[in-house]
C-alpha positions in Angstrom: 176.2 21.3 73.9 176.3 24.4 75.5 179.0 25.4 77.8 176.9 25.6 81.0 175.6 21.8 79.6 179.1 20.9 78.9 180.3 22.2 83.0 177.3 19.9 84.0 178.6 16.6 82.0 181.9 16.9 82.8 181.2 17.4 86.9 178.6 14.1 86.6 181.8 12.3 85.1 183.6 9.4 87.4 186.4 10.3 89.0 187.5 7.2 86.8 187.0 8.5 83.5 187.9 12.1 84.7 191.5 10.3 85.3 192.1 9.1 81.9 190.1 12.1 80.1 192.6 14.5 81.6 195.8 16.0 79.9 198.7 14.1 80.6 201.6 15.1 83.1 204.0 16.6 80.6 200.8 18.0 78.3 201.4 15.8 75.6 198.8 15.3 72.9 197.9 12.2 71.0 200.5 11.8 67.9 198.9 9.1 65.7 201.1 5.6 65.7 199.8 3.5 63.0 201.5 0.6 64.8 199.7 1.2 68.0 196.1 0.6 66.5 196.0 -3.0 66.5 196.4 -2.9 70.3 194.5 -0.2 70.7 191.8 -2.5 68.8 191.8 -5.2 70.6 191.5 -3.2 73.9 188.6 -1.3 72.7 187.0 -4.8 71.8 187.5 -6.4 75.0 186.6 -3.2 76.8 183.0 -3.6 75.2 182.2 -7.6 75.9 179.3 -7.7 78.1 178.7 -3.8 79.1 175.7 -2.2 78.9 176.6 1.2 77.2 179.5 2.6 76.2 180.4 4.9 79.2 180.9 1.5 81.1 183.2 0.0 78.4 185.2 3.6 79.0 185.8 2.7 82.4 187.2 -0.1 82.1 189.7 0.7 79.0 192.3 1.7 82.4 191.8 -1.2 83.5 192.6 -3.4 81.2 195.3 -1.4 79.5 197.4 -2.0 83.1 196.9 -5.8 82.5 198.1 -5.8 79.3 201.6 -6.6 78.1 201.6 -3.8 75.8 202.3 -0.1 77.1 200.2 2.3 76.2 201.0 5.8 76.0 198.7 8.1 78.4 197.5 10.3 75.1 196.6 7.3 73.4 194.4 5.7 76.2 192.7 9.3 76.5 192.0 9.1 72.7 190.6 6.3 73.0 188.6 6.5 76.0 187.1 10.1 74.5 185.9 8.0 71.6 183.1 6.0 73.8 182.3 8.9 76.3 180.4 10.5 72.6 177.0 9.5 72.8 173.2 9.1 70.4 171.0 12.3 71.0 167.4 11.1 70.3 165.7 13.8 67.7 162.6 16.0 69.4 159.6 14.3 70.0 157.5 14.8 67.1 160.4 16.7 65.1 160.2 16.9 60.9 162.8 14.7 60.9 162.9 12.0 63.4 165.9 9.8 64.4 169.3 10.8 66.6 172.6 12.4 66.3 175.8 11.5 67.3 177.1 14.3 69.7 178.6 16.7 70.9 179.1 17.5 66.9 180.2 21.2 67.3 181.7 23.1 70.3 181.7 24.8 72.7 182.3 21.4 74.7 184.5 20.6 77.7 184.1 16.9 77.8 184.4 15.2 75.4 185.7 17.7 73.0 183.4 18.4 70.1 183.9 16.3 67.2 184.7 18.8 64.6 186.8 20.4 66.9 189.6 17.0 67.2 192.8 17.4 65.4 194.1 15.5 62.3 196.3 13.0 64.8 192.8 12.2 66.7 190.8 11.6 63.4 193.5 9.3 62.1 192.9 7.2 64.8 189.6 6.9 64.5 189.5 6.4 60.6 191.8 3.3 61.7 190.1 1.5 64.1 187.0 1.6 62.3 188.6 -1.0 60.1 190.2 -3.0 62.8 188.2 -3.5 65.8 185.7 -6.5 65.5 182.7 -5.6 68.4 179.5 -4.4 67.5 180.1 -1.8 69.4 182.6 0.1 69.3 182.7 -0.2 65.5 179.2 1.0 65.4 180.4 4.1 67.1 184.0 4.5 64.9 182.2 3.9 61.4 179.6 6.8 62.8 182.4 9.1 63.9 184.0 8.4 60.1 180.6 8.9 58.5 179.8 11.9 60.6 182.7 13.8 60.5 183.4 12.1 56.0 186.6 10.8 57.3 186.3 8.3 53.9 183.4 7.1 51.3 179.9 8.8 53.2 177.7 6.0 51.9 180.3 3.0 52.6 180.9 4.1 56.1 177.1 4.8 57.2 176.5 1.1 55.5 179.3 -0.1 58.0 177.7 1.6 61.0 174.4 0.4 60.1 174.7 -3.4 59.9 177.1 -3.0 63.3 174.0 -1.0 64.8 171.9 -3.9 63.8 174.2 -6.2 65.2 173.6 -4.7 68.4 169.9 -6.1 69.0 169.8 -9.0 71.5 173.3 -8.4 73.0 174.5 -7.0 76.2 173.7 -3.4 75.6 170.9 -1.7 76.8 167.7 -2.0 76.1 167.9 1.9 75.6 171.5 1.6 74.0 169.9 -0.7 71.5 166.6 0.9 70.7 168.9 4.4 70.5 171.4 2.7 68.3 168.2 1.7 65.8 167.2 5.0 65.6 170.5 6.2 64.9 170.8 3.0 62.1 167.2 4.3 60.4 168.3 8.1 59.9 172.1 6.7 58.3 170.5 4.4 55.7 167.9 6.5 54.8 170.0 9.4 54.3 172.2 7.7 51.8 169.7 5.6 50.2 170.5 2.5 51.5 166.8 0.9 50.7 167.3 -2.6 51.8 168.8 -1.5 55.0 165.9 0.8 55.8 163.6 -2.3 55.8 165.9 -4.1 57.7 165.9 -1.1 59.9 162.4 -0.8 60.1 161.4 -4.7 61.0 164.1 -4.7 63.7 162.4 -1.2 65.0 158.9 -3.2 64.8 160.1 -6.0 67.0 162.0 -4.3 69.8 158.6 -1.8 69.7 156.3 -5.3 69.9 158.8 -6.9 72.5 158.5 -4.0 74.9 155.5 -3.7 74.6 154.3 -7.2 75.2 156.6 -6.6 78.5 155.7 -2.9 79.2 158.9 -1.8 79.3 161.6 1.0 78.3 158.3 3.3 77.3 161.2 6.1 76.3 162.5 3.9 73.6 159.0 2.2 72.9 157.7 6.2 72.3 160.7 7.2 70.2 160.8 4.0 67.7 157.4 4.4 67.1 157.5 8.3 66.4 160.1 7.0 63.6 157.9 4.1 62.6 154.4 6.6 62.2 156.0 10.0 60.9 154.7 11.4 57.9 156.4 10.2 54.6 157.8 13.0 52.5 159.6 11.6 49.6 157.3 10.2 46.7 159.4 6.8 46.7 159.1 6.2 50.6 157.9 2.9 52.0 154.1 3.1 53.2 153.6 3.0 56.9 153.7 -0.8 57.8 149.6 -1.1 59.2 151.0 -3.1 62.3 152.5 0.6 63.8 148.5 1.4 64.2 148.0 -1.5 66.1 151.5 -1.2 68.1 150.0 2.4 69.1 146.2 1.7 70.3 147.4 -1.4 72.2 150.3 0.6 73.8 147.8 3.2 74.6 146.0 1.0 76.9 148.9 -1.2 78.2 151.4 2.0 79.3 151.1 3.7 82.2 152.4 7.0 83.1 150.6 10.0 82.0 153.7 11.3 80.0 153.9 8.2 78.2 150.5 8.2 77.2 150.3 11.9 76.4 153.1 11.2 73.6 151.8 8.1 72.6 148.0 10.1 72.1 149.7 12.3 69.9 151.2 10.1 67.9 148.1 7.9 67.6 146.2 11.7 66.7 148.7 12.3 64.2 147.6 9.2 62.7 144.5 9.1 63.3 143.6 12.7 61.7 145.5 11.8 58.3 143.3 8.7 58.0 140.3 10.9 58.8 139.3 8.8 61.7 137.8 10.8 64.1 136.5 8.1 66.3 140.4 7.0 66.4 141.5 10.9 67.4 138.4 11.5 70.1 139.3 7.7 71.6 143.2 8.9 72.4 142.3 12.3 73.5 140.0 10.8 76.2 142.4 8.5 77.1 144.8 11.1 77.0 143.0 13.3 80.0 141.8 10.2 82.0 145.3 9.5 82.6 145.1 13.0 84.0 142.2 12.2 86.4 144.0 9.2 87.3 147.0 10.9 88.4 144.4 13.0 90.9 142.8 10.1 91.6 146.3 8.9 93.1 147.9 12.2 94.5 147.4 13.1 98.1 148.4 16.5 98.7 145.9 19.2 97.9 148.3 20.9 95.2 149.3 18.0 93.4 146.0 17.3 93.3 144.5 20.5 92.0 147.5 20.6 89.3 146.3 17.7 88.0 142.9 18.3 87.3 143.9 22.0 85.9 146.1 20.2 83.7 143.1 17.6 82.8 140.6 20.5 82.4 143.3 22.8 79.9 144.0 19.5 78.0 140.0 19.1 77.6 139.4 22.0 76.3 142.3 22.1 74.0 140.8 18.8 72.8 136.9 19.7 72.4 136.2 17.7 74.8 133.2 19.7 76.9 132.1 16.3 78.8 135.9 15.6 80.3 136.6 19.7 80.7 133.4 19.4 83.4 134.0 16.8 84.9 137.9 18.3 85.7 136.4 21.9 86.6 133.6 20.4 88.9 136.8 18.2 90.9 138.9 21.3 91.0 136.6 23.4 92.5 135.8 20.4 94.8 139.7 19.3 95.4 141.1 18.8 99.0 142.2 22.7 100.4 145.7 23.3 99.9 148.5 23.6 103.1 150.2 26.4 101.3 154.1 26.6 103.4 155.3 30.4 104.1 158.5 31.3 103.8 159.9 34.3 105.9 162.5 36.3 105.2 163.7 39.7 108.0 164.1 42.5 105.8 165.8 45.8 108.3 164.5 48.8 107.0 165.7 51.9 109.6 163.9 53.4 112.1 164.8 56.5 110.4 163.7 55.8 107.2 160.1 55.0 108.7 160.5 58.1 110.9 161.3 60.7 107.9 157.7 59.5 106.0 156.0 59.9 109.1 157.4 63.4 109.9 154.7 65.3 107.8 152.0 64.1 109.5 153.3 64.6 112.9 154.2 68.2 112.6 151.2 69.3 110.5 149.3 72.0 112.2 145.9 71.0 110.8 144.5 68.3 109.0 144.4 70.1 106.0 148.1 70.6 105.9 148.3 66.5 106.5 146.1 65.2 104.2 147.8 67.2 102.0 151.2 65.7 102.6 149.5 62.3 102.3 148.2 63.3 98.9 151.3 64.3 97.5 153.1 60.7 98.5 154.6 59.1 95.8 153.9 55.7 94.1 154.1 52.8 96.8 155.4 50.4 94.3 158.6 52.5 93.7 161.2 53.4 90.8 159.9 51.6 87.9 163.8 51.3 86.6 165.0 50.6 90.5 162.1 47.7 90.2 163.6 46.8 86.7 167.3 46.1 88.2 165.9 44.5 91.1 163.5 41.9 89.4 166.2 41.1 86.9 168.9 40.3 89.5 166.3 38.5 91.3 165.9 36.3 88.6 169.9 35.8 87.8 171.0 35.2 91.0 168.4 32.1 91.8 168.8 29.0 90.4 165.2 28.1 91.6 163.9 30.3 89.6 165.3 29.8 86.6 164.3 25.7 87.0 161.0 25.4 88.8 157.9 26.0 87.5 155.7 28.7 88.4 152.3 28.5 88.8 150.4 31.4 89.5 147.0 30.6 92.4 143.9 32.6 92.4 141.2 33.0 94.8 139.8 29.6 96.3 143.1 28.3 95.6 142.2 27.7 91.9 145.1 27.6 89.7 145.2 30.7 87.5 148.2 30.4 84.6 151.5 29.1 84.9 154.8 31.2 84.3 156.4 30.1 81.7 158.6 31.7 79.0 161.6 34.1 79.7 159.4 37.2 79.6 156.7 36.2 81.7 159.0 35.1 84.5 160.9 38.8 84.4 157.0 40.1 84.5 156.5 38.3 87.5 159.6 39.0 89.4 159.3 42.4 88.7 155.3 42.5 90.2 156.9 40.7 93.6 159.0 43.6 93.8 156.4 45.8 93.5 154.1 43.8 95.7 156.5 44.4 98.2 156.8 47.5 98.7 153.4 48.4 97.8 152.5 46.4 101.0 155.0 47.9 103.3 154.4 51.4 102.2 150.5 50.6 102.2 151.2 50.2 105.6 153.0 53.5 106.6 149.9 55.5 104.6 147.7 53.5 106.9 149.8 54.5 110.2 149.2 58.4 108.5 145.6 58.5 108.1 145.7 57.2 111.4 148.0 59.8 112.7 145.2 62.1 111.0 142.9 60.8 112.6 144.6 60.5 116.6 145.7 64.4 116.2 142.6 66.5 114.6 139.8 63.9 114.8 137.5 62.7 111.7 136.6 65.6 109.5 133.0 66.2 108.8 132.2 64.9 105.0 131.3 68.3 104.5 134.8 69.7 105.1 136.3 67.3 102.9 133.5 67.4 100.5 134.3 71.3 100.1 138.8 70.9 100.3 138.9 68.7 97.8 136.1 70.3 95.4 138.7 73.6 95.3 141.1 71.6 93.9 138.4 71.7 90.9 137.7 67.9 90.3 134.8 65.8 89.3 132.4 66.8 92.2 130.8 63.2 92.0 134.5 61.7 92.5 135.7 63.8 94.6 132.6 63.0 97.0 133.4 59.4 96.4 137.2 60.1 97.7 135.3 62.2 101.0 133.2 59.4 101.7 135.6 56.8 101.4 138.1 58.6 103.6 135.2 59.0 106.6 134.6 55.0 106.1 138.1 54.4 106.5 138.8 56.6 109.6 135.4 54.9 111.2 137.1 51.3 110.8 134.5 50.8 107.7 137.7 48.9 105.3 135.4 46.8 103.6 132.9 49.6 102.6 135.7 52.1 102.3 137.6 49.7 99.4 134.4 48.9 97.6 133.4 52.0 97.0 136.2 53.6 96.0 138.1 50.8 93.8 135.3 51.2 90.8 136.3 55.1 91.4 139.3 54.6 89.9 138.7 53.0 86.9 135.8 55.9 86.4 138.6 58.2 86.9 140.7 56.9 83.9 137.8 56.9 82.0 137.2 60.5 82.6 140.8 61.7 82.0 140.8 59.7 78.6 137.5 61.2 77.7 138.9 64.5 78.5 142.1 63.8 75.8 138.8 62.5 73.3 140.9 59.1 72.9 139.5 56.2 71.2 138.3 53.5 73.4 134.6 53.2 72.9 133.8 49.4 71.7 130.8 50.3 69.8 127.7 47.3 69.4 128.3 44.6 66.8 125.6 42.3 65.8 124.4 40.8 69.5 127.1 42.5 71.0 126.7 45.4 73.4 128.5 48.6 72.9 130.8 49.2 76.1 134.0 51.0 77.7 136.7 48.3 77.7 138.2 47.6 81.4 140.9 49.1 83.3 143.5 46.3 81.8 142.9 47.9 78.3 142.7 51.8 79.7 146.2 52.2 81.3 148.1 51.4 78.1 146.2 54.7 76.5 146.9 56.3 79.6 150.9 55.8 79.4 150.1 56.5 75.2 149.2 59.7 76.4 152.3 60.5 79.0 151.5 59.1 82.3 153.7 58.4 84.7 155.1 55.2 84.4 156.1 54.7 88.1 152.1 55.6 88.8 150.9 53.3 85.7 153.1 50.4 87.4 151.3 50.9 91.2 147.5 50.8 89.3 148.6 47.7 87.4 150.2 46.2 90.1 148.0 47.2 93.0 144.6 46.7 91.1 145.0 43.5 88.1 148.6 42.6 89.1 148.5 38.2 90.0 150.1 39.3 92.7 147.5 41.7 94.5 144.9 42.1 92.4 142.5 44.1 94.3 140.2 45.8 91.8 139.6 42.1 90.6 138.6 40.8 93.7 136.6 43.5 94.9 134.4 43.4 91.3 133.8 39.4 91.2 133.5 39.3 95.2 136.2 37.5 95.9 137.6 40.0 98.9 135.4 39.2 101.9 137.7 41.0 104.2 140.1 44.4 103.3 142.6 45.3 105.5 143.4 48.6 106.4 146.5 48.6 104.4 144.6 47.9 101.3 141.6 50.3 101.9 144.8 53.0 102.5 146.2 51.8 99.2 142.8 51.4 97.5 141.9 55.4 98.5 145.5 56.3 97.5 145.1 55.3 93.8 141.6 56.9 93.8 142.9 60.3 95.3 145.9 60.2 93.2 143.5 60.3 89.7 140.2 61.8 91.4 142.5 65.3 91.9 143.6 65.3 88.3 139.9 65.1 86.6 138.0 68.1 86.0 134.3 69.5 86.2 131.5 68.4 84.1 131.7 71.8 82.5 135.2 72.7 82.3 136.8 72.1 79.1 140.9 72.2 79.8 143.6 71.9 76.8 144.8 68.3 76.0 148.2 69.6 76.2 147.1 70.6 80.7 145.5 66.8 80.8 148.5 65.2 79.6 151.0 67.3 81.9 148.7 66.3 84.8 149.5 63.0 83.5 152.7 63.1 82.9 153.2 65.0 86.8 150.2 64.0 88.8 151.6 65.5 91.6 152.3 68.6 91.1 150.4 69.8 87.6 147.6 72.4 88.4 144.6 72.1 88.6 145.7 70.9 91.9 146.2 74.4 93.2 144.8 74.0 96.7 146.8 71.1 98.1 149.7 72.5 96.4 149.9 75.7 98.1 148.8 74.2 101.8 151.8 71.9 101.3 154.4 74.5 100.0 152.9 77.7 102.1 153.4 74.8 105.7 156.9 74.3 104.6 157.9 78.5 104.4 155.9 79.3 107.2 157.8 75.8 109.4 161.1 77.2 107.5 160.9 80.8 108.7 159.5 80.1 111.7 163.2 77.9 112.7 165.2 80.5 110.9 
């Protein structure tokens, strides 16, 4: 047990047991009395008649020892009470070697104190009472502490804790506590060779697996025995699987309900199934195995429940070849109830000044040159890739919620897309919500700037732009794109504005990796076509080759992130309206790569490409913008001088 598991156990303990689990007054620890046992015996015995697990029985050991005519010393009834709060860990579902453990076996633990970890004193005691107390029970649990921790003869005591596990069935414990205890008894015998009690094991597994079943009960323990009962047999001297299991399975299959229970009881019945070579057997469970699914929609209400069903049905029909079941899912998910998706606000004071400052260019500029120069020499809207780095990660730290829930990641038409899942992919996505963030409120002030543009010089003509931005000696046909997309935007055109110049960019980093002659061509194979790979694939060699990584993070972010997206939705027309945030972003990430490409005919050194990579901002052959920028700064300096 971990020590995060172990602060969890010990703050779900009763007050109760917290009492008598805690160090006594003067800090005393237990010193072993030999003459104390039989007492300590005899309250351990009566402390078990009629509970129904062993936690109980520890609750009552204060109890009882205050009736009692002997005194007990507090150490003593601490000892003793620690000795029940131990409990069976069932083995993972499916594991190479299934049964349970008695734990915590190895610390760090707070309560109780791992079992390795108790002193000689504590293990005398428990070496004694295994041969004086007389319930089921608690002798089960002594001979397994004696076995577990070879207190005395390994193959006498797991004997001992075996036939007092068996003794078990049909008593007050548990149905659980019981069918626990079994599992525990069948991993004992069988690792000392006890062959008669492994049989003995074994039929008592069959008929608590056959009486909860005929009851449809306890399908936890019903799952578990029979994952014991049906797991493959490894030794060459090892009973055969007992043919009733088989049966025990494809009844239970049908009489369980509860889609977990009947996903592990499918498996198991696969598992079977495939080693026989029945495939009749194997497609039977599956099906069953994703109806349960479509049962579970069938009986949800809200529109996201619903819709996580049927993803999960059509994902388990595919896993499982089975094409019929995966349509039938897909065709009810695009069909499912729309979802009431919640919002959740949070104020977030940014200064007045701040907003101000990134204005201020555009304000003061004395032409629109000068402007949309300032405006083309912004930096990334996403940020400080390492500021984004700290940011995500405390994110994640600091929220519980996050650490626990799951995370399911929505597309368009509320489909689900993928779910978040290991420790990686969560930091991924944290980190793309930081971006997303200020991506959208910087998206927002280079709006309020082409509009500021716009307010104090008027729209330019295309053929202004067309000619400014050709001196800065780019790809004439992008840098008409990024002129004609700036008109659309300043004449309220978003949509047209976004769609044409989103596929720009992705031309763009095609043309800059051309430039640097890198590999990226997938040439045709058999019925294949030979074709560029897609913007995904392009800004790794981009970064290969220097690229900012602060730029790399906004494209990614801005244009395939799960977050935004916005090249994706534009190409499989998914974005029916664009905002004029997003056509400003959208013209931003052209610009930013339309003014690093070159002419048709020029032919530049790698080594110029990758610094205009590596400084898209202020590498030449950007000369035009560059010297508007720096020569309106001098002549504003001079001027206040």
């Amino acid at each position: 047990m971990s020590e995060a598991d172990s602060v969890a156990s010990e703050s779900s303990v009763p007050d109760e047991l917290q009492a008598t689990a805690s160090v006594t007054p003067d800090g005393d620890t237990y010193q072993h009395d030999p003459s104390v046992v039989p007492a300590l015996a005899r309250l351990a015995d009566l402390a078990c008649e009629g509970a129904e697990d062993l936690l109980s029985a520890s609750l009552r050991i204060r109890q009882l020892s205050q009736d009692s005519e002997v005194p007990f010393e507090l150490a003593a009834l601490r000892t003793l009470t620690t000795t029940f709060t131990y409990h069976l860990s069932v083995r993972p579902f499916m594991s190479a070697q299934p049964g349970a453990l008695l734990v915590p076996l190895d610390g760090p633990s707070l309560f109780p104190m791992a079992l390795r970890d108790a002193d000689d004193d504590v293990r005398a005691l428990w070496l004694s009472l295994s041969s004086s107390v007389t319930h089921s029970a608690v002798k089960a649990r002594c001979a397994d502490i004696v076995f577990t921790l070879r207190l005395a003869n390994s193959r006498d005591a797991a004997e001992e804790a075996v036939r007092a596990y068996l003794d078990l069935i049909g008593g007050s414990l548990s149905v659980t506590e019981q069918g626990t205890g079994l599992l525990r008894a069948w991993e004992l015998a069988r690792s000392v060779g006890l062959s008669s009690l492994v049989q003995q094991v074994t039929a008592a597994m069959l008929g608590m697996a056959e009486s909860l079943l005929n009851d449809c009960e306890d399908g936890y323990t019903f799952v578990h025995l029979l994952d014991a009962l049906s797991a493959p047999q490894r030794k060459k001297n090892a009973l055969p699987v007992d043919p009733r299991v088989d049966d025990l399975l494809d009844s239970a299959l049908l009489a369980y309900h509860g889609t977990p229970i009947i996903s592990q009881l499918a498996s198991l019945v696969r598992r079977r199934a495939a080693a026989a070579g029945d495939d009749v057997r194997v497609r039977h469970a599956s099906e069953l195995e994703v109806e349960a699914y479509l049962i579970d929609a069938d009986n949800a209400v809200d529109g996201l429940v619903i819709r996580s069903h049927l993803s999960e049905a059509a994902s388990l029909a595919h896993r499982l070849n089975l094409p019929e079941l995966e349509k039938v899912a897909v065709s009810r998910l695009q069909s499912a109830p729309p979802v009431a998706w919640a919002t959740i606000g949070a104020e977030v004071g940014i200064p007045h000044a701040y907003i101000h400052s990134l204005l201020r260019p555009y304000k003061r500029a004395s032409t629109w040159y000068e402007a949309l120069g300032s405006w083309f020499e912004s930096g990334p809207p996403s940020g400080n890739l390492d500021d984004n780095r700290v940011a995500a990660r405390s994110e994640l730290n600091d929220s519980v919620i996050l650490r626990m829930a799951t995370t399911v990641v929505f597309g368009p038409r509320d489909l689900p897309k993928r779910i978040v899942s290991e420790e990686d992919d969560a930091f991924e996505h944290a980190l793309t919500g930081v971006e997303a963030f200020k991506i959208n409120f910087h998206g927002a002030l280079l709006a309020d700037a082409l509009d500021i543009i716009k307010r104090r010089f008027g729209i330019p003509s295309f053929e202004e732009l067309d000619e400014a931005i050709a001196t800065s000696g780019t790809h004439p046909a992008l840098g008409r794109t990024l002129a004609k997309g700036l008109i659309l935007y300043w004449v309220g055109e978003f949509d047209a504005c976004a769609h044409l110049v989103v596929p720009k960019i992705e031309a763009s980093v095609r043309a800059l990796l051309l430039e640097l002659n890198e590999p990226m061509y997938k040439t045709q194979v058999g019925d294949g076509v030979g074709q560029f790979p897609g913007l995904g694939a392009l800004l790794p060699l981009l970064i290969d080759n220097g690229f900012d990584p602060d730029w790399e993070r906004f494209l990614r972010t801005f244009l395939i992130g799960d977050r935004m997206g916005v090249r994706n939705l534009v190409a499989h027309g998914f974005m029916d309206t664009v905002s004029r945030k997003n056509a400003a972003l959208a013209l931003r990430a052209c610009s930013l790569l339309v003014l690093i490409t070159s002419r048709d005919d020029a032919e530049r050194d790698s080594r110029l490409v990758k610094a205009s990579l590596a400084n898209p901002l202020g590498v030449p052959p950007r000369p035009w913008w560059r010297r508007i920028g720096r020569a309106a700064r001098a002549a504003w300096t001079e001027l206040r001088g």
